[in-house]
N, C-alpha and C positions, 0 to 999 in steps of 0.2 A: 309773455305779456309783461310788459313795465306800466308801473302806476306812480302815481307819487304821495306819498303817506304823509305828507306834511307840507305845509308854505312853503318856499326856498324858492333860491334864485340862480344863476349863472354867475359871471361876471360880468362887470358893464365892460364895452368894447366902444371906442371910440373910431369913425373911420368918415374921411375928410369936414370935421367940425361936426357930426353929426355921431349923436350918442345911442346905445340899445342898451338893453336891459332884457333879458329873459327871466321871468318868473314863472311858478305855477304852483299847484294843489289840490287837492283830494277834491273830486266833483264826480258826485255819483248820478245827478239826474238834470233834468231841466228846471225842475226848483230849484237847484241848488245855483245854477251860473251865475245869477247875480248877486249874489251874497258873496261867492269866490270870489267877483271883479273887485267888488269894494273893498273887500279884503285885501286884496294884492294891493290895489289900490293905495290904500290906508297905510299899510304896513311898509310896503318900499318908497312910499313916498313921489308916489308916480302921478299925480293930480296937475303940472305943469306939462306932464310928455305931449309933444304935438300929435302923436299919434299912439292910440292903445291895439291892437291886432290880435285878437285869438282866436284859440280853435280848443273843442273839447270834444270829448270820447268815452260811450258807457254806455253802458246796457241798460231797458228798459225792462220792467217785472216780468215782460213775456221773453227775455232776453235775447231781445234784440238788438243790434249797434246803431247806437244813434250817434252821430256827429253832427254838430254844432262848430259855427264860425262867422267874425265879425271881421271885418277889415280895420274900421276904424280910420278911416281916413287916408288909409293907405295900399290904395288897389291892389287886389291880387297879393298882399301879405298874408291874409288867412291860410289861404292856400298851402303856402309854402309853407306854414305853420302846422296844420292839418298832415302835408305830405309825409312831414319828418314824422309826425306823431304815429301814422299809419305804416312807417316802416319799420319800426319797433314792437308794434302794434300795441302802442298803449293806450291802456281804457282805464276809466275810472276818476279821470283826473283832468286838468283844465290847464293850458298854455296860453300865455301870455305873451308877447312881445310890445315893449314901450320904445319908444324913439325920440329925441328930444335933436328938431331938424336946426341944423346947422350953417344954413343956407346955401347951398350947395347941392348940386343935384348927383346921384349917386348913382340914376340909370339900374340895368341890370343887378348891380352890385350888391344893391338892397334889399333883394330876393334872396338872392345865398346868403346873406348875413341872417335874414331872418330865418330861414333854415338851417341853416350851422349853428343859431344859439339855438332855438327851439330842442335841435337834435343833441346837444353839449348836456341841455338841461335833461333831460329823459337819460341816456347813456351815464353820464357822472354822476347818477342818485341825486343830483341836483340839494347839495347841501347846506346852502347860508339858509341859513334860518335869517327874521326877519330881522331889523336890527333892535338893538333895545333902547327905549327913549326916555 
């Protein structure tokens, strides 16, 4: 099982004018999801991205797995998001992908990118902490 015990992020990846960002963090329940967003939010400075996409993972007091997922503007990115999270099988914690589009259409391409950082962040301990302001 992989979790993520603190905020952090990926690196941003840039691919034709259009930018990503992977982030995520501890998210134990379905109270908790919105407080995480704003947070990631707040913290990478992601309040201009055209597009927010996540997915989260965690057990309920009868422990059960619950998942949670938003697109965000960007069909069928949750998914991909969720997918990678389920193949590591991480719970506990909440992914994010931000997009900041570039004008240009990116087709399939957009899906594995949002699953290659999703997956980058969970597998590398996902280390930048937030920046300091």
């Amino acid at each position: 099982m992989v979790t993520l015990q603190s905020m952090s992020a990926g690196e941003k990846i840039e691919e034709n004018r259009s930018r990503f960002l992977a982030c995520g963090g501890p998210c134990g329940s379905a109270d908790c999801v919105d407080a995480t967003l704003a947070g990631l939010v707040r913290a990478y400075r992601l309040g201009k991205a055209s597009q927010l996409s996540w997915a989260a993972r965690f057990r309920d007091p009868d422990g059960r797995l619950l998942e949670l997922k938003e697109d965000g503007g960007e069909s069928g990115a949750a998914a991909c998001i969720l997918a990678a999270m389920q193949a590591v099988e991480a719970e506990g914690c909440l992914v994010l992908v931000a997009r900041w589009y570039g004008g240009r259409h990116l087709g399939g391409m957009r899906f594995r990118i949002y699953r290659k950082l999703a997956s980058e962040l969970l597998t590398n301990g996902a280390s930048t902490p937030p920046p300091s302001r």
